[in-house]
Backbone bond lengths (Angstrom), bond angles and torsions (degrees), N, CA, C in turn:
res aa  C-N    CA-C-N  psi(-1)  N-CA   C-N-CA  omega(-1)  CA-C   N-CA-C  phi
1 X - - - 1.449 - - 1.527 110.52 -
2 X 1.315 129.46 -65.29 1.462 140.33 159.51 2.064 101.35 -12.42
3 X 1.430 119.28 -56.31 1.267 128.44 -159.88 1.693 97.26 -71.51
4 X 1.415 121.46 -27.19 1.720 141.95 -176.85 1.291 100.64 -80.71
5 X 1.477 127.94 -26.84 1.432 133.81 -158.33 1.464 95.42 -98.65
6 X 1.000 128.82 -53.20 1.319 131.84 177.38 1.297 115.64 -69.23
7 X 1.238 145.65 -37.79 1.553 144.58 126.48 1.252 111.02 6.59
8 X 1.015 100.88 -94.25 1.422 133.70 154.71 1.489 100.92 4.11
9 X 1.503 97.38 -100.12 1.628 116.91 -169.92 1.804 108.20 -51.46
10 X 1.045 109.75 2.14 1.803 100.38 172.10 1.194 113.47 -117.63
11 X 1.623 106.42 13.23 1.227 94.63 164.38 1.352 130.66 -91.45
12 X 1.656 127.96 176.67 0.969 127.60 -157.69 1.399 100.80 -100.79
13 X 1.472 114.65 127.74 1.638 133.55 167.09 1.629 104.42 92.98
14 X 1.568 106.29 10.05 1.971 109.18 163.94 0.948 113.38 -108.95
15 X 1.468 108.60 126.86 1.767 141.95 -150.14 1.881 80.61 -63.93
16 X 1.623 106.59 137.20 1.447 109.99 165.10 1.496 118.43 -67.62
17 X 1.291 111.27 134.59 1.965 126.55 -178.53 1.805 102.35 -116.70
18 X 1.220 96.08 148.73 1.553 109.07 148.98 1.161 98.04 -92.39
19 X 1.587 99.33 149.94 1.807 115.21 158.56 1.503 110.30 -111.23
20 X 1.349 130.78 138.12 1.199 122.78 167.11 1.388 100.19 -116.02
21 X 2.110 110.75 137.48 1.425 87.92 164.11 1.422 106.56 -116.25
22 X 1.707 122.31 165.35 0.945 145.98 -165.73 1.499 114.52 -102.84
23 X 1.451 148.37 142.85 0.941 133.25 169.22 1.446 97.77 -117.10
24 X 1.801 116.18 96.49 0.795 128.67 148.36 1.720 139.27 -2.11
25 X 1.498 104.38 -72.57 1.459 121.26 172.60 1.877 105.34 -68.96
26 X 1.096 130.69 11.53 1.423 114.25 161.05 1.363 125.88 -115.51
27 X 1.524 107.32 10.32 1.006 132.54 175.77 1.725 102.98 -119.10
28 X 1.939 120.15 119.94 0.980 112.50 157.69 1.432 131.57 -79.84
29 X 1.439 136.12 -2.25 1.093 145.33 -153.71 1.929 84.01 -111.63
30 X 0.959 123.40 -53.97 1.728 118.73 170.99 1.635 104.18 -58.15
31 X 1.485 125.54 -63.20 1.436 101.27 164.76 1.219 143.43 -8.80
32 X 1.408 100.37 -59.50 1.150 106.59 -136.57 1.934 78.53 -98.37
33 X 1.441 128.99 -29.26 1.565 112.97 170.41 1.771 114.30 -74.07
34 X 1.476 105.49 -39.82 1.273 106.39 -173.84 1.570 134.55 -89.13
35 X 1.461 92.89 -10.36 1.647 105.92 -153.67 1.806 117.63 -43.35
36 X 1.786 104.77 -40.84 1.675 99.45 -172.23 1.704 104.30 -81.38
37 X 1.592 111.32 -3.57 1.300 105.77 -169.86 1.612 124.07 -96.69
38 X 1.435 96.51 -1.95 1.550 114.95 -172.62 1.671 111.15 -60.73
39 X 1.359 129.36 135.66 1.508 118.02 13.05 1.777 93.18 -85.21
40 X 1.682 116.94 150.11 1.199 120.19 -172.36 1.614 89.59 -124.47
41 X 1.717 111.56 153.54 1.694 88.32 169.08 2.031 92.52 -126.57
42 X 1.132 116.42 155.38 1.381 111.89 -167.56 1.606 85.85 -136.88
43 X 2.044 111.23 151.13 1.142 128.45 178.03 1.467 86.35 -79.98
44 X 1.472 90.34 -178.81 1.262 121.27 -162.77 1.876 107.56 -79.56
45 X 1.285 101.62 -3.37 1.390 113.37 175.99 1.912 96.47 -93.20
46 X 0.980 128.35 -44.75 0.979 131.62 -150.41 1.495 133.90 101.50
47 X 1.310 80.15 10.85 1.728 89.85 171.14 1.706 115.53 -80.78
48 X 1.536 125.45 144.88 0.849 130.88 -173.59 2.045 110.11 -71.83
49 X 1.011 126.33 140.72 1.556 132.05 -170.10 1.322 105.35 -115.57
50 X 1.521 124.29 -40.32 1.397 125.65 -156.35 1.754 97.62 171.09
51 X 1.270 88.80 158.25 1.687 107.11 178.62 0.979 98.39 -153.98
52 X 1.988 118.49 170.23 1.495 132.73 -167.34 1.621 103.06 56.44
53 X 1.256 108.07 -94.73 1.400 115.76 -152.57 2.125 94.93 -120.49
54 X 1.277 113.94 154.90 1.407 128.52 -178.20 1.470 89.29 -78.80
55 X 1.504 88.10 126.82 1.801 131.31 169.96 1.782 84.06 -81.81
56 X 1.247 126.09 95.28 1.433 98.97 150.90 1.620 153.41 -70.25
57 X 1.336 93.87 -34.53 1.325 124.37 171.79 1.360 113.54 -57.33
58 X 1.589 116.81 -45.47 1.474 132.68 166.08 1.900 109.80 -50.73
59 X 1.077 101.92 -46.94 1.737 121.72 -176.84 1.499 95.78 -57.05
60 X 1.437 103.83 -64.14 1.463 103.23 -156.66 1.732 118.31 -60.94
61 X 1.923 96.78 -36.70 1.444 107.65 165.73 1.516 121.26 -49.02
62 X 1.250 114.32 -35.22 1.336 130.26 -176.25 1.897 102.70 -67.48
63 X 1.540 111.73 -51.62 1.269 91.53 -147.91 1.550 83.65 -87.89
64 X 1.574 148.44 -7.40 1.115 129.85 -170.50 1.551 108.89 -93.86
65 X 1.392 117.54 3.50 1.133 102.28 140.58 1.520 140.53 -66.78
66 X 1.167 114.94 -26.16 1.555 112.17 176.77 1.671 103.79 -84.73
67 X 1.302 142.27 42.42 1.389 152.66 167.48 1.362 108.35 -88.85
């Protein structure tokens, strides 16, 4: 997903993001919400965006709101 995210971010006319990644498994309290859904990517609220594989379309809806 990370490799989709960066795709992503070079494209032309998508608002620039940080990505942070998380390592899930060193955290039991993320386990134990995220574990079958990993890799998961969550906004900056913590809302869930996509799991398994990058929703792009979902992403892109997301970031053209802050335009």
């Amino acid at each position: 997903m990370l490799v989709a995210l960066n795709a992503l971010r070079d494209e032309m006319g998508v608002i620039n993001f940080d990505i942070d990644v998380i390592d899930v498994d060193a955290d039991p309290a993320l386990v134990a919400e995220y574990d079958e859904l990993v890799p998961v990517l969550l906004d900056s609220e913590g809302q869930m965006l996509c799991h398994y594989f990058l929703d792009s379309a979902k992403v892109r809806e997301y970031l053209n709101a802050f335009r």
